[in-house]
KEDREN-483607 format. One line per field, with one value per residue (C-alpha): residue number from 1; x, y, z. Coordinates in pm, whole numbers. Example, Ala and Ser with C-alpha at 12.3 -4.5 7.8 and 13.67 -1.06 7.14 Angstrom:
<donus>
n = c(1|2)
px = c(1230|1367)
py = c(-450|-106)
pz = c(780|714)
</donus>
This chain:
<donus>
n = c(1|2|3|4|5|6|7|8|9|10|11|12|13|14|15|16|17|18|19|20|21|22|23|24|25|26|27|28|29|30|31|32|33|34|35|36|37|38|39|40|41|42|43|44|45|46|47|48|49|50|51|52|53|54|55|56|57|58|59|60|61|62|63|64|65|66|67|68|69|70|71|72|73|74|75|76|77|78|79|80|81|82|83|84|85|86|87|88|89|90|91|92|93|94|95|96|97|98|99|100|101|102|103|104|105|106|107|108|109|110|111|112|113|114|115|116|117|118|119|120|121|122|123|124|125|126|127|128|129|130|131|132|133|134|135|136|137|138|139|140|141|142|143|144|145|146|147|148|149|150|151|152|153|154|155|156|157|158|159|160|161|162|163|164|165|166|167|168|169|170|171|172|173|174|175|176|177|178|179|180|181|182|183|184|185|186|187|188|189|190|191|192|193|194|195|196|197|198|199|200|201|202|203|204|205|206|207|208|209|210|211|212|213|214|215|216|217|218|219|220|221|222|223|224|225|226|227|228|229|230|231|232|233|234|235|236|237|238|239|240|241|242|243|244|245|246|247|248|249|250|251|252|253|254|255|256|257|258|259|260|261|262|263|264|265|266|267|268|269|270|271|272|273|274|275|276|277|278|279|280|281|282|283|284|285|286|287|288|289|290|291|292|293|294|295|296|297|298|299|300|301|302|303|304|305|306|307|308|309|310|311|312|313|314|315|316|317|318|319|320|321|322|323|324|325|326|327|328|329|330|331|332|333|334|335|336|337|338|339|340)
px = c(19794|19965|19844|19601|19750|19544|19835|19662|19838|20016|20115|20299|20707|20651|20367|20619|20864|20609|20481|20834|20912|20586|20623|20977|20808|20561|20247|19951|19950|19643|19689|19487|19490|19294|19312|19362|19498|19817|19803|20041|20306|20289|20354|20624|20826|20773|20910|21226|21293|21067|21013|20670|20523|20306|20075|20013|19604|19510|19165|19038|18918|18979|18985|18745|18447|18311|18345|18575|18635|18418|18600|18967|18935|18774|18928|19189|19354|19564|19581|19877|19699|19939|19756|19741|19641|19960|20064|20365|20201|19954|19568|19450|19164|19328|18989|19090|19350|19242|18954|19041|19300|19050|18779|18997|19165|18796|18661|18915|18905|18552|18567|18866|18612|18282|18554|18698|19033|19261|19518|19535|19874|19852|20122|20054|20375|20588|20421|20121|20426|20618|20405|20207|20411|20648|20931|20787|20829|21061|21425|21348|21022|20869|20515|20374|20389|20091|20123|19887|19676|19587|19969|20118|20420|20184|20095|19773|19975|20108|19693|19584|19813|19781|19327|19347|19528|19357|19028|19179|19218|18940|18721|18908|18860|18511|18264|18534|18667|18825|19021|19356|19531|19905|20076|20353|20501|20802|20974|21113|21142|21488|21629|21622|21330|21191|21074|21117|20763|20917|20793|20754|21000|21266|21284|21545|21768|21646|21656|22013|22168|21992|22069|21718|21794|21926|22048|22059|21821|21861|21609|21637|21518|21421|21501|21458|21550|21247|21286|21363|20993|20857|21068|20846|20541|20550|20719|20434|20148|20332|20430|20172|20284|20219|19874|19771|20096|20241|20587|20877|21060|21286|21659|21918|21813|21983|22018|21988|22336|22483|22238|22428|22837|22685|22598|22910|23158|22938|22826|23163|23038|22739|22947|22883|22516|22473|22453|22669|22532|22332|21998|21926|21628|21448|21520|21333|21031|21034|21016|20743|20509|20509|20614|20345|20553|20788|20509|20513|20897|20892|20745|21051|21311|21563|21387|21561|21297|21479|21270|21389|21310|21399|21044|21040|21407|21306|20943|20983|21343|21450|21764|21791|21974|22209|22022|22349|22325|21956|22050|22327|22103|21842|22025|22192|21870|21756|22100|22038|21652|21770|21516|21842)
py = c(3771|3493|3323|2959|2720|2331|2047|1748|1428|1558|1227|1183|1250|1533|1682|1695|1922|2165|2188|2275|2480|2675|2696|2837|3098|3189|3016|2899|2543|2281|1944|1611|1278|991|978|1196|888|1028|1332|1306|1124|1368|1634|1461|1438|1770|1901|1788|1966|2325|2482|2587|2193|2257|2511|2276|2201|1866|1744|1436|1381|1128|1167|909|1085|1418|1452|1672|1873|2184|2216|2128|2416|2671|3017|2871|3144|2809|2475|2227|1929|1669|1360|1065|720|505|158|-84|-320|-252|-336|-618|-354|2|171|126|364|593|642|773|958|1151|1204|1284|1596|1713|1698|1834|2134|2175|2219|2501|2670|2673|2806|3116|2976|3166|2898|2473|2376|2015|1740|1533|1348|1323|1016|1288|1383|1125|802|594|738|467|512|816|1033|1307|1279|1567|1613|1956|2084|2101|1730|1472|1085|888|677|448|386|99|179|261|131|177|436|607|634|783|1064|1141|1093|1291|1574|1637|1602|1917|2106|2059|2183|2512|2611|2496|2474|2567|2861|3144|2920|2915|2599|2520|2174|2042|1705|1508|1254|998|1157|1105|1316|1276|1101|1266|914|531|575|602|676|454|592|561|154|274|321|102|-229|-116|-33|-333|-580|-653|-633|-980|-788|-466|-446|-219|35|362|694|1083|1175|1493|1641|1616|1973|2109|1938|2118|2426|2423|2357|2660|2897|2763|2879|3243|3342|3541|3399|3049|3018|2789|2642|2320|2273|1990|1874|1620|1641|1374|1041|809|405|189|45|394|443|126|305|620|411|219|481|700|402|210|16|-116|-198|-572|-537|-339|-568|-567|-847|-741|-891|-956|-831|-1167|-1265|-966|-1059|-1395|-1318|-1062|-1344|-1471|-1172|-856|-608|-684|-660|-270|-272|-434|-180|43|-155|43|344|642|938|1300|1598|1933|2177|2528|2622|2574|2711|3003|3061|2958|3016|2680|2581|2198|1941|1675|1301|1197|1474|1357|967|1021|1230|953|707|895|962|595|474|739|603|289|191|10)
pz = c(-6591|-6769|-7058|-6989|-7228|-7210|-7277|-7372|-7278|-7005|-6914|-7242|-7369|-7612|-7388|-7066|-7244|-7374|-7013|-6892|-7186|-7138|-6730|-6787|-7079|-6756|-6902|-6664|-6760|-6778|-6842|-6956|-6829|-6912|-6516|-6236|-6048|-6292|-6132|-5854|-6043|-6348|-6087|-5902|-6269|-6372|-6033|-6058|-6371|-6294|-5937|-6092|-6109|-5820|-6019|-6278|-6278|-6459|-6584|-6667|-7048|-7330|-7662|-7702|-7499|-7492|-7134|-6950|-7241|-7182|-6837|-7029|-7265|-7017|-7030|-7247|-7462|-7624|-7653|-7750|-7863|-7834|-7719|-7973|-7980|-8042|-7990|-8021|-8204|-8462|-8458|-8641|-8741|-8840|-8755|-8424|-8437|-8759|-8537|-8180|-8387|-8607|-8342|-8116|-8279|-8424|-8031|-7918|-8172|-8155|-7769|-7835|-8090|-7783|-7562|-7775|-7801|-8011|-8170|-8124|-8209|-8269|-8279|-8616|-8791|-9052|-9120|-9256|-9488|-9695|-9642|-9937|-10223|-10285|-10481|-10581|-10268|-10324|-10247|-9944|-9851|-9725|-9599|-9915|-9983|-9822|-9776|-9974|-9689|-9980|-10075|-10023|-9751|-9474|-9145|-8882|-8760|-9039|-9190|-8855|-8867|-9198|-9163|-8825|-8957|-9267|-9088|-8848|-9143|-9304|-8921|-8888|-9269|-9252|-8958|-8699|-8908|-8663|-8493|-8597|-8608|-8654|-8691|-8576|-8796|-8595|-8714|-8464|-8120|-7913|-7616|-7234|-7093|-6830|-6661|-6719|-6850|-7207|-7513|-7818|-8036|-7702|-7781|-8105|-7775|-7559|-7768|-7863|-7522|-7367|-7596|-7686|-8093|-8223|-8508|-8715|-9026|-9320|-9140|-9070|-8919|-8938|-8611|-8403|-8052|-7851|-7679|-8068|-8124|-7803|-7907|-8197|-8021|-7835|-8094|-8312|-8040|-8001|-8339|-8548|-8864|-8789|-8790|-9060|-9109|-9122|-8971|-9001|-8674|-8784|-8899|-9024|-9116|-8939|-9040|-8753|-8798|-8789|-8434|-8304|-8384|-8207|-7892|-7924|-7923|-7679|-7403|-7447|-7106|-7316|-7659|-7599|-7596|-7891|-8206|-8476|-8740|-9015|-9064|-9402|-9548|-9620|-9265|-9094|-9387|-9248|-8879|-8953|-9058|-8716|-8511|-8564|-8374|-8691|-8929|-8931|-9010|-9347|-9584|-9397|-9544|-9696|-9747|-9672|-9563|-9582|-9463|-9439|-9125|-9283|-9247|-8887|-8871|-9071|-8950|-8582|-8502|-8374|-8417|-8428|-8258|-8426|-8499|-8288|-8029|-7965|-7955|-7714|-7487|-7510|-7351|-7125|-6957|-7032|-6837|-6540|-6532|-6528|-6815|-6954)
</donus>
């Protein structure tokens, strides 16, 4: 009988392509939803891209309650945490995303530990990796390097990562020790949507193709092939040697300008839309004082974030996708959605 594996988020981008990764593997899957109201519309988008979407089973739990979780976990023999709070614009109060975050992952762990699971792969971020140092972030960061919540270049978001994952650490070496846990840090995630229910890191496309960006700031990006991130997600849950291991999913670092040639050349039909004028770096600091979804941007200016993935290449076996190959692929589902 086939492995149980629990996919929380099922709802979500990254979660989507683990579930089809793992049906096509021959996994039993179980997913969470905040709502089973989800259910049939999770279902419906799954099924066009795996004949085995109808033996999906969902559950309703959120991270932010303790119920539903006993029944989520329930002769589980793994679970791919991938659910996380995350929003567009940041909270006026970062407790109110550190939070969810942090007590999300530790109910969710502690649940896997009642249950005798075997291994909780988690989704945390490269923002757990090369945030809050500064200037004095290494050149190419790796999994033996930590942001600094207390540094200065952080965000709500980039905290909550960095909080939640250290607090999942700390549970399986300590009061949830015999679980085996193994993380998996993204950087921006690109490649096909599955929906025009899109993911936050999708608007680098979408604000291009659609003409949404009034201009191209000196900002720029780690980005990664989402089914290289789900590649790992899985590879990470199967592979012996992975358990308590941290592991990159990111590749080149892309600026934004260089994102707006790719969709020019690629998307010639859209060339007119995609900006071409530089916005000057006091400009974006200016519009960020009245415009919060801006705010997050600024500490991002001009800093160039490399991370290398030879752990996960070596450890896991993925073999990952070009930054340009995952942009193109991006909007070429974003064009066939519609979404743009």
């Amino acid at each position: 009988m086939a492995s149980r594996v629990l996919v929380t988020g099922a709802s979500g981008f990254i979660a989507q392509h683990v579930i089809l990764q793992l049906l096509e593997k021959g996994y039993s899957v179980r997913g969470t939803l905040r709502s089973l109201k989800r259910a049939d519309e999770v279902r419906a988008i799954l099924a066009k891209h795996s004949p085995r979407a109808a033996e999906i089973e969902f559950v309703e739990a959120d991270l932010s309650s303790d119920k539903g979780w006993a029944e989520a976990v329930k002769n589980c023999e793994f679970v791919q945490h991938i659910a996380s709070p995350i929003v567009e614009v940041m909270p006026k109060d970062e407790n109110d995303l550190i939070r969810p975050a942090r007590d999300g992952a530790l109910r969710v762990l502690a649940a896997a530990k009642a249950a005798g699971v075997k291994r909780v792969v988690m989704t945390s971020s490269l923002a757990a990796i090369a945030y809050g140092l500064g200037d004095k972030r290494p050149k190419v960061v790796d999994e033996s390097h930590w942001s600094n919540p207390e540094g200065a270049d952080n965000t709500a978001y980039t905290k909550s990562k960095t909080i939640a994952e250290r607090a999942a650490w700390e549970y399986v070496n300590g009061p949830g020790k015999g679980l085996e846990l193994a993380t998996i840090n993204p950087g921006a995630v690109l490649g096909p949507a599955l929906s025009p229910d899109t993911s936050a890191s999708l608007q680098i496309a979408i604000q291009l193709l659609g003409g949404k960006a009034p201009g191209l700031p000196r900002l720029g990006f780690t980005l990664v092939d989402v089914r290289d991130v789900a590649a790992c997600h899985v590879a990470a849950m199967e592979t012996p040697a992975a358990a308590g291991e941290r592991f990159i999913a990111a590749n080149d670092f892309v600026w934004l300008a260089d994102c707006a040639a790719i969709l020019r050349e690629a998307f010639p039909e859209y060339a007119k839309k995609i900006p071409t004028r530089k916005v000057p770096d006091f400009l974006l600091r200016f519009i960020a004082v009245f415009q919060p979804l801006y705010r997050q941007t600024v500490t991002e200016l001009g800093r160039e974030r490399n991370a290398s993935h030879a752990k996960a290449e070596r450890i896991l076996g993925v073999k990952f996708r070009t930054a340009k190959e995952a942009l193109i692929s991006s909007a070429q589902s974003l064009i066939q959605l519609k979404v743009v």
